[in-house]
C-alpha positions as CSV (number, residue, x, y, z in Angstrom):
1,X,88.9,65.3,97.6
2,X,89.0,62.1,99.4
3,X,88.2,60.4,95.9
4,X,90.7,61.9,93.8
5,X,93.5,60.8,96.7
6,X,92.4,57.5,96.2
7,X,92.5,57.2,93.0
8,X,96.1,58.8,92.7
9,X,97.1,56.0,95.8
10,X,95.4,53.1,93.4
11,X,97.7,54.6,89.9
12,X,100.6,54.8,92.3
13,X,100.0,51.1,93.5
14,X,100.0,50.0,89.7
15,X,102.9,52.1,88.5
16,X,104.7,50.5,91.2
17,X,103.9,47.2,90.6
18,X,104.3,47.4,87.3
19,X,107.9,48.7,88.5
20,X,108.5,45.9,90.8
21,X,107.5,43.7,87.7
22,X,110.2,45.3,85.5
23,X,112.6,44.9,87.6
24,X,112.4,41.5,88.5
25,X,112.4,40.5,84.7
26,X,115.7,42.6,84.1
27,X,117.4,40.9,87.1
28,X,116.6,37.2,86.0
29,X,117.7,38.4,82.2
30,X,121.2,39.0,84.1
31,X,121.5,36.2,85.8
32,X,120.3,34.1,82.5
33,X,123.7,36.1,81.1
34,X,125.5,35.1,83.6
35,X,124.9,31.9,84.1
36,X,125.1,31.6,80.4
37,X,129.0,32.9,80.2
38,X,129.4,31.0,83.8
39,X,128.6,27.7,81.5
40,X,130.5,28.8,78.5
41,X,133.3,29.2,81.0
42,X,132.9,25.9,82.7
43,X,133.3,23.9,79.4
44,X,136.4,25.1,78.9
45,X,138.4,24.6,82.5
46,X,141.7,26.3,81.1
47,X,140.1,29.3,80.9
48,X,138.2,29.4,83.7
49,X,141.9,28.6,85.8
50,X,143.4,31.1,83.6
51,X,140.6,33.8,84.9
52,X,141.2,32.9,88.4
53,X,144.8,33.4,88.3
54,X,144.6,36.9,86.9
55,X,146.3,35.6,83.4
């Protein structure tokens, strides 16, 4: 019995890792977008002031 929990405790550890993994990637693609539209933004300063101001 003590076997099988360890085993289910060692998939566990890997799904979540794998998870964590994931995760991590989808978060940095994000910022990449942001960051992207942040430095399409900054290129053109009338729209970025435009933005700010609510116009």
């Amino acid at each position: 019995m003590d076997e099988l929990r360890n085993w289910i405790l060692c998939i566990a550890g890997i799904v979540t890792t794998i998870k964590n993994i994931y995760d991590m990637r989808k978060q940095e693609d994000k910022n990449r977008e942001r960051n992207e539209v942040l430095s399409a933004k900054a290129a053109k300063p009338d729209a970025l002031n435009s933005e700010l101001q609510g116009d």
